[in-house]
Each structure stands twice: as structure tokens, then as C-alpha cells.
C-alpha positions as a printed Julia matrix, in Angstrom:
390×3 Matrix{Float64}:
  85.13   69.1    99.8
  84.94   72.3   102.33
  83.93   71.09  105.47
  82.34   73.32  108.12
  83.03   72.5   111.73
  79.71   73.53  113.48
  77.91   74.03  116.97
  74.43   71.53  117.15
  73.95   72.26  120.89
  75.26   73.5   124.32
  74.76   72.88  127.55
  75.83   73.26  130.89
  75.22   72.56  134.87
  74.68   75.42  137.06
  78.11   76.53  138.79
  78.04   75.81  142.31
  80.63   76.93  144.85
  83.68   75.36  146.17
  81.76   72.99  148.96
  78.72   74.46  147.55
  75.68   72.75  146.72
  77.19   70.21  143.77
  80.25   68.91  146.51
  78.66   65.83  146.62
  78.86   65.66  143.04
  81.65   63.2   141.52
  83.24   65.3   138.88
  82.72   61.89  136.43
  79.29   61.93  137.38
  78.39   65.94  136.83
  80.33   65.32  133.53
  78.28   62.65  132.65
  75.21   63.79  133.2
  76.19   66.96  130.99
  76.99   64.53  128.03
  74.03   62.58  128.7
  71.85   65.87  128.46
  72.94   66.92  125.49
  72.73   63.65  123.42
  68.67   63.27  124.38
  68.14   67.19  123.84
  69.7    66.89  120.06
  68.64   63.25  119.11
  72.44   62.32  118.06
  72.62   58.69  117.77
  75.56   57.46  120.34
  77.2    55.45  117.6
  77.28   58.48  115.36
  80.26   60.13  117.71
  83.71   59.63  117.24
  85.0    61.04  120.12
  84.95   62.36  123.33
  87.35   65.65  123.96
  87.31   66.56  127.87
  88.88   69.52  129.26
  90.16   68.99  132.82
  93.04   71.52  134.94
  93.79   69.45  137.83
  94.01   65.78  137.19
  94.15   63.81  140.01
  92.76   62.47  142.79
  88.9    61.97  141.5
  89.97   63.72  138.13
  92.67   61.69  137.69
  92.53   58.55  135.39
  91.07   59.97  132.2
  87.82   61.73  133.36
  86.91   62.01  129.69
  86.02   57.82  128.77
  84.95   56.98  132.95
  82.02   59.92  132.25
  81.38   57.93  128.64
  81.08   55.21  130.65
  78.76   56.74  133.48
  76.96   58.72  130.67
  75.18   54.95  129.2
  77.46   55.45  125.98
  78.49   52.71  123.63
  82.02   51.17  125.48
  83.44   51.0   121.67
  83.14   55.3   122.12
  86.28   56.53  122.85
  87.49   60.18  125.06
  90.58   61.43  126.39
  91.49   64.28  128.7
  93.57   67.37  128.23
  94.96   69.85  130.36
  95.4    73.86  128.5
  94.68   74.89  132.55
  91.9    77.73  132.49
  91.38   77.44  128.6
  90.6    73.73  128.8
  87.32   73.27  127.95
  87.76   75.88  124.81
  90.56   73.55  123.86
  88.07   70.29  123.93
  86.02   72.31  121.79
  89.06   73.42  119.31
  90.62   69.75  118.68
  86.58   68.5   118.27
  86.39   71.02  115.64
  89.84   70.73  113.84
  89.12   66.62  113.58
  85.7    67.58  112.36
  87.61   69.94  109.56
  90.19   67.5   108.52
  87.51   65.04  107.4
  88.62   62.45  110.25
  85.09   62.95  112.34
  82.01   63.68  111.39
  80.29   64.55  114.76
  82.23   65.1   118.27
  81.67   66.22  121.78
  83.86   68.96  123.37
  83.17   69.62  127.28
  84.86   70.33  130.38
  84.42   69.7   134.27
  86.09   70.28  137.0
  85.1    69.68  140.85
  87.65   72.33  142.77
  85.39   70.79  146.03
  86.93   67.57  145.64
  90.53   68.2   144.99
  93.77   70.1   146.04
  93.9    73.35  144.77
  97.05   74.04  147.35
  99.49   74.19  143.89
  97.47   76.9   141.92
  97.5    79.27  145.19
 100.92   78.88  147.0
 103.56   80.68  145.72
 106.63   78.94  145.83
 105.02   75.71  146.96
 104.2    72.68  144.97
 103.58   74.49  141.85
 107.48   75.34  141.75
 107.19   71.47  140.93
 106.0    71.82  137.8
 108.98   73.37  136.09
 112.08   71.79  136.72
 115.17   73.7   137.27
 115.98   74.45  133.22
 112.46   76.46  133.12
 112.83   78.14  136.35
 116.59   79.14  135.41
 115.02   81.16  132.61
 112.66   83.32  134.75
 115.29   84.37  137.74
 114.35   80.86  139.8
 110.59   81.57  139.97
 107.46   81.73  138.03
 105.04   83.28  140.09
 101.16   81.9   140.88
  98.55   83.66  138.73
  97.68   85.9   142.15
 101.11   87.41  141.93
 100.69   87.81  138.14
  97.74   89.37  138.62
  99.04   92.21  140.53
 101.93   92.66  138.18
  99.63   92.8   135.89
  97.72   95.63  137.41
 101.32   97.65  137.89
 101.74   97.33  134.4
  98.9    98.8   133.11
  98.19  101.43  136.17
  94.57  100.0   137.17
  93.37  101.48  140.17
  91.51   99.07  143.26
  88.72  100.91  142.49
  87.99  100.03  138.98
  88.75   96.47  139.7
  86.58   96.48  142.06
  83.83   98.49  140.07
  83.99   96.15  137.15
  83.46   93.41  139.81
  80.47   94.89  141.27
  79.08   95.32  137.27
  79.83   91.83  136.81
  77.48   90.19  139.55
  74.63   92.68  138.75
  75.08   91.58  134.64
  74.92   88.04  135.97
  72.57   88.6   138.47
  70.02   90.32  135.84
  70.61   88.03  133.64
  69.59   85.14  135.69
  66.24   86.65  136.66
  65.45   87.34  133.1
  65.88   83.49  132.67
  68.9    84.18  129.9
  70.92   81.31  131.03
  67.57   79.19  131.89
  67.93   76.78  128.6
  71.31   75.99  128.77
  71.71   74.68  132.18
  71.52   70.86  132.6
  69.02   69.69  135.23
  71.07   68.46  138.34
  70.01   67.88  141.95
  72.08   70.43  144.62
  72.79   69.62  148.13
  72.19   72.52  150.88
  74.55   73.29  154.02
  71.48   71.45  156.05
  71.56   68.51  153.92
  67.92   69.34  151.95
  68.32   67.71  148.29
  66.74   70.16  145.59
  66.61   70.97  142.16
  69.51   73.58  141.3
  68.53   75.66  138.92
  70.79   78.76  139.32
  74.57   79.64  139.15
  75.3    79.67  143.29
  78.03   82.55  143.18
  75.74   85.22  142.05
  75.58   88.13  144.28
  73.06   89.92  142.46
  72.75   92.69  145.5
  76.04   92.96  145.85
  77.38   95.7   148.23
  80.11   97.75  146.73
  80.98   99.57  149.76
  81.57   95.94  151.39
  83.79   95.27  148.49
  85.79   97.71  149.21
  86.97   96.93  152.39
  88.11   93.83  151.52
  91.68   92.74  152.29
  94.01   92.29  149.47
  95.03   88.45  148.96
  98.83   88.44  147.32
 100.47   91.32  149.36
  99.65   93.63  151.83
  99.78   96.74  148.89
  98.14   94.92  146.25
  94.82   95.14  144.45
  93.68   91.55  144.01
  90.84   90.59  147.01
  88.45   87.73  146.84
  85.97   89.83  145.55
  87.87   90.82  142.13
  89.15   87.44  141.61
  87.35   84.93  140.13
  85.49   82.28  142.29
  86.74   78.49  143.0
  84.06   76.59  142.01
  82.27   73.12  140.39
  80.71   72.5   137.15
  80.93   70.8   133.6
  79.22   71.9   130.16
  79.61   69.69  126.47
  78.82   71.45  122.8
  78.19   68.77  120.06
  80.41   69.82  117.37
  79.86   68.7   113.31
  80.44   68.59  110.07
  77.96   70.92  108.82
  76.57   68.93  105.47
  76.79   65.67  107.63
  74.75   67.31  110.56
  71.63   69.08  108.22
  71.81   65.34  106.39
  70.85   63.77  109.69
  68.52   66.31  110.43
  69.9    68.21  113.02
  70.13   71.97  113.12
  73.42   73.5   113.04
  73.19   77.13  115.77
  76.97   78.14  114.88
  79.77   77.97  112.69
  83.16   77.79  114.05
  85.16   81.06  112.04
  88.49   80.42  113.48
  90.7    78.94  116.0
  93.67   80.31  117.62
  96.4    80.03  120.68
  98.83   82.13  121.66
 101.84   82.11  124.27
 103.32   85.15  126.43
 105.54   86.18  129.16
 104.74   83.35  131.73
 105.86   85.63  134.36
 102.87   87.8   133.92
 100.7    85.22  132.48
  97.63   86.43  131.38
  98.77   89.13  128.25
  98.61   85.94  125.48
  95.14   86.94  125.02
  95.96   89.87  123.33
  98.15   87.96  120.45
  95.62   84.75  120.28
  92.76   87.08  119.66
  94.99   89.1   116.97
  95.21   85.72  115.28
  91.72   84.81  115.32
  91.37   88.0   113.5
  93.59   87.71  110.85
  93.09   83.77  110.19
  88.78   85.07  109.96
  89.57   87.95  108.05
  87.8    90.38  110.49
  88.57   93.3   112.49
  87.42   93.65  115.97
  84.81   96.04  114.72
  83.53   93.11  113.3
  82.54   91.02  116.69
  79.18   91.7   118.39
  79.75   90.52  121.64
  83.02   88.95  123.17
  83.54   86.98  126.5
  86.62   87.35  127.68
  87.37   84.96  131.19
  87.67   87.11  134.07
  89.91   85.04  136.14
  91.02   87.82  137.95
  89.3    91.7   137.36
  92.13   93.19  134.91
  92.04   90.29  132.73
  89.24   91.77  130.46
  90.17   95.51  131.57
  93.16   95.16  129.77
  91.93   92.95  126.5
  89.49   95.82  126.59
  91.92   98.32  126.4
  94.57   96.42  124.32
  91.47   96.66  121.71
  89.6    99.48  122.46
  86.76   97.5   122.87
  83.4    98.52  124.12
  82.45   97.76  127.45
  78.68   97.34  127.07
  79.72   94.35  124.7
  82.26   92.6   127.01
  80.63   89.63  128.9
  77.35   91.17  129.02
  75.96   88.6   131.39
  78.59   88.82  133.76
  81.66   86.21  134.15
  83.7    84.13  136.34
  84.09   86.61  139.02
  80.0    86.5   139.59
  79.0    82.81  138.31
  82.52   81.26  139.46
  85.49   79.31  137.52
  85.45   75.7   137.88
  88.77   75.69  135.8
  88.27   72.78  133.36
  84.9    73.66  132.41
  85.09   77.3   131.65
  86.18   77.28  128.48
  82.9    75.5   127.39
  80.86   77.36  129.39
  81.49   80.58  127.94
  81.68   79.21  124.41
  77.81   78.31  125.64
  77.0    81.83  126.68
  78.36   83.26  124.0
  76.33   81.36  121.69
  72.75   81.44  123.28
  73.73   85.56  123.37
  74.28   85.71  120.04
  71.16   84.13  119.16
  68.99   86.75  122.1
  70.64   89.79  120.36
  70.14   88.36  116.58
  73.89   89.16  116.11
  76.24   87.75  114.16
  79.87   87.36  115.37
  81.05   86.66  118.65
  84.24   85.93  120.1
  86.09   84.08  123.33
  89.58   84.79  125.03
  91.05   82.92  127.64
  94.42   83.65  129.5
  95.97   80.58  130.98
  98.13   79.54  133.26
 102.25   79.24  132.39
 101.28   82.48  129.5
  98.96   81.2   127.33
  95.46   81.4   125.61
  93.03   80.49  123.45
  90.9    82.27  120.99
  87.76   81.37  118.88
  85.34   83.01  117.1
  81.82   81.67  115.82
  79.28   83.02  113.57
  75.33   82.43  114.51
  73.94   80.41  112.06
């Protein structure tokens, strides 16, 4: 029997910043209450789940301890429903979404939830950021031997990155600008308005209110003000806290299916999953294995890029998507059209869902067909999907 691993629904909270208005958020209780969100919008009955597939980067402290079944817990699920937490660093949350689907293919589920959180308020983020600090811990002396005794942060990447490919400050910075005003206009035309679980945001004075917007959105940005900004990495690079993306908090879950098991029960299948791919690359400059796992999804769909309507590709740092764009000669009016980390922030975990979100809900505003999602990752890798409207 040909099974069909498809998207019933999507959601997601609104990003806030790092000790922003969702800091007083628990990242198993922002989770939760995206997983309890989506069950009431679609109807799914709890006991029809098999599983729970979380996406988390930094596990520990308050993410520590399997974030995946605690938020099944705080969600009001069934205790006999299982989840488990996996770290693919920025491509997490794309990765819940891929192992949901690929157990919905093999026949071993018939309905799953993929999602991802992360709370970058509540945790350390001192190993992502310090070159030759704790992250050097992650290696081990055999891996580090390999790479001349150091594998850089992703800032450092970045700007190698930049060398390689000859982008100028000022087109990092001008796709920066582009992508708070896409995200900016988007909000105000209410684009991301029915994907965004409702959730309660705390002010700097303490006022409790309804949050009902991403937080990072500069949608008058000031591009002269950009400018001026100090680079982060080294005193002659290119990478500033303006064409980076943001540190931030949030958490988003897509109810994945068997399609014939789904339209049985009722429920209205939105997307089909195409294909599924991941790819690994220099780990030194990190962020090129987006060019090989989006090759892959490709070939294993049997379409050329030509093919895809719209594509989000994570802008973790500004000439991430300048150079998938240029790898594939891709349009620009068609690359994250709504704007991306840089504008709406990167709470790592969660991304990867998040944009699989956006990308869907786009798809169905433009009547297109085919869209498709990219995301480097940290150590040189990515991940790759595409999905068909339905």
C-alpha cells in the first residue's frame, strides 16, 4: 500500500526576544501549549497519536530531561503517549518533522506530531558564541585533530563564508533591511495571523497581555543605522547584530499523517510531504550543506528548482540564503518572502517547524504548488524538504 506522509495543521507561538516578552515562559510550558493548540484546532483524538518528535538545540538546564514527553505531560495528553527529543542544532524542528513523516511512511504510525521549542532566555547560550570556549568541548581531540585543532563558532564561519563568496557589508546588510520590511508587511497584512498560537506576553514593566505579534520585527527599520553597526567576529568582518539572526524564544508543532488514514477520520490533509533530505559539509565553514541537501531533495522528488514556487531558506546569518540563492540561481522575490530569522528571530529548536509553517500557509495565499525549506546547521550540516499544497 503507498502511503502518503501528510501536513493536517501548523501552528506556532509568536517569537519573542531573548528576555523578551515570553522569558517568563518555561520552554515545557510554551511547548505545551503549542501541542495543546493544535490538537483542539484539528479535532485529533489524543489516543490516535503515536508519538511525540521534539526538536530542541540546547538541552539542558530547563531543556534538559526530555522536553518532548514533560510538554505531553503539561499539554493534558494521555501518560501512555510517548515523545523524545533530538538535537540536528538549527535544523531541529525540520528534523521532528522528517522522522514524524518517515514513521508515518513506513506504515509504523498513522498520525504524529513534529514541533520544536527552544527558550534561548532561559539557558546558556555562552557555547554557541565563544570561540574557543566550551564549544571546543564538544569535539574531543580526534575531531579537532582533523580541522588544524579548531572548529570555529558559526560567527567565524559566517565571515569565512562571506570571503568565500566575495559578499560585500552592504548587501548583507541590504538583504537585512528587505527582510524586516517583508516581515514587517507581512505582519500588518495579518499573513502570519492564523498560525500563531494564543499565548500571554510579559512587558519590561511587568503588564501581562495578549501577544499576538513576532517581537523582533523592525518593520521601520533604519538602514543608515544599520550601517554603522560594529562588526561582531573581528574588527574587519561583515557579520553585525543586525545581519545575524536574532536569539530568541518560541515553539511551533505540524500534525503529520498518513494521508488515507487522515481523510478516513475526517480530517483535511493541507500538504503532502515530496521528499526528505540531509546533507553534511565542510564543518569549518558550516553552513554550504544546504546546497547538496537541497540537490537531493531534487533528485529524490524528481524536480528541478524551476519547479519550486517559493523556498525559505533559514537566515541564520545574512549570506546564508545569498549564497543558496546564488548556488541556484534562484529568484529573489521568491526567497522567504515574508522575511526570516534575521527580522522574526531564531529560537534554535523551533525554527525548523516554524518555517515549515510559513511555508505552508504561503503556499496556500499564493495558490502555488511546490515549496521548499533549507537549513544549514551547526558542525556542516542541513536539512531539506519539500511539500506540495494539497
Amino acid at each position: 500500500m503507498n502511503r502518503e506522509a501528510v501536513i493536517i495543521d501548523a501552528v506556532r507561538t509568536p517569537v519573542g526576544k531573548r528576555g523578551g516578552q515570553l522569558r517568563q515562559w518555561h520552554p515545557v510550558d510554551l511547548l505545551a501549549q503549542s501541542l495543546s493548540s493544535l490538537t483542539d484546532r484539528t479535532g485529533i483524538a489524543h489516543s490516535s497519536l503515536s508519538d511525540v518528535i521534539v526538536g530542541c538545540a540546547i538541552q539542558s538546564g530547563e531543556q534538559a530531561g526530555n522536553v518532548a514527553r514533560n510538554s505531553i505531560l503539561g499539554a493534558g495528553f494521555p501518560v501512555s503517549l510517548p515523545g523524545t527529543t533530538l538535537d540536528r542544532q538549527c535544523g531541529s524542528g525540520q528534523q521532528a518533522v522528517h522522522f514524524a513523516a518517515q514513521a508515518i511512511k513506513s506504515g509504523e504510525y498513522n498520525f504524529a506530531i513534529g514541533a520544536g521549542v527552544e527558550s534561548m532566555s532561559r539557558v546558556d547560550l555562552g557555547p554557541l558564541f565563544i570561540p574557543g570556549g566550551p564549544r571546543g568541548q564538544w569535539y574531543g581531540e580526534r575531531a579537532l585533530a582533523r580541522f588544524n585543532g579548531t572548529i570555529p563558532a558559526q560567527g567565524p564561519s559566517a565571515e569565512l563564508i562571506i570571503k568565500k563568496w566575495g559578499f560585500t557589508r552592504e548587501q548583507l546588510d541590504d538583504y537585512s533591511v528587505r527582510s524586516h520590511q517583508r516581515a514587517g508587511a507581512a505582519t500588518d497584512a495579518g499573513y502570519f495571523a492564523s498560525q500563531l498560537v494564543p499565548v500571554e506576553g510579559t512587558t519590561k514593566d511587568g503588564l501581562v497581555t495578549a501577544m499576538t505579534r513576532d517581537e523582533g520585527i523592525r518593520s521601520a527599520i533604519d538602514a543608515a543605522r544599520m550601517a554603522t553597526l560594529t562588526p561582531v567576529f573581528s574588527p574587519e568582518g561583515s557579520i553585525t547584530a543586525g545581519n545575524a539572526s536574532q536569539t530568541s524564544d518560541g515553539a511551533a508543532a505540524l500534525l503529520i499523517a498518513d494521508r488515507a488514514h487522515a481523510e478516513a477520520a475526517g480530517l483535511r490533509p493541507r500538504a503532502r510531504i515530496v521528499s526528505m533530505a540531509v546533507g553534511a559539509d565542510d564543518p569549518v565553514l558550516q553552513f554550504t550543506a544546504i546546497i547538496p541537501a537541497t540537490q537531493r531533495a531534487l533528485d529524490q522528488a524528481g524536480l528541478r528548482i524551476g519547479d519550486i514556487d517559493i523556498v525559505e531558506v533559514n537566515e541564520a546569518f545574512a549570506p546564508v540564503p545569498l549564497l543558496w540563492a546564488h548556488e541556484f540561481g534562484y529568484p529573489q522575490d521568491q526567497l522567504n518572502v515574508n522575511g526570516g530569522s534575521i527580522a522574526i528571530g531564531h529560537p534554535l529548536g523551533s525554527t525548523g517547524a516554524r518555517l515549515l509553517t510559513a511555508l505552508l500557509n504561503e503556499l496556500e495565499r499564493r495558490d502555488a504548488r511546490y515549496g521548499l525549506l533549507a537549513i544549514c546547521e551547526g558542525g556542516g550540516m542541513a536539512n531539506a524538504t519539500i511539500i506540495e499544497r494539497i
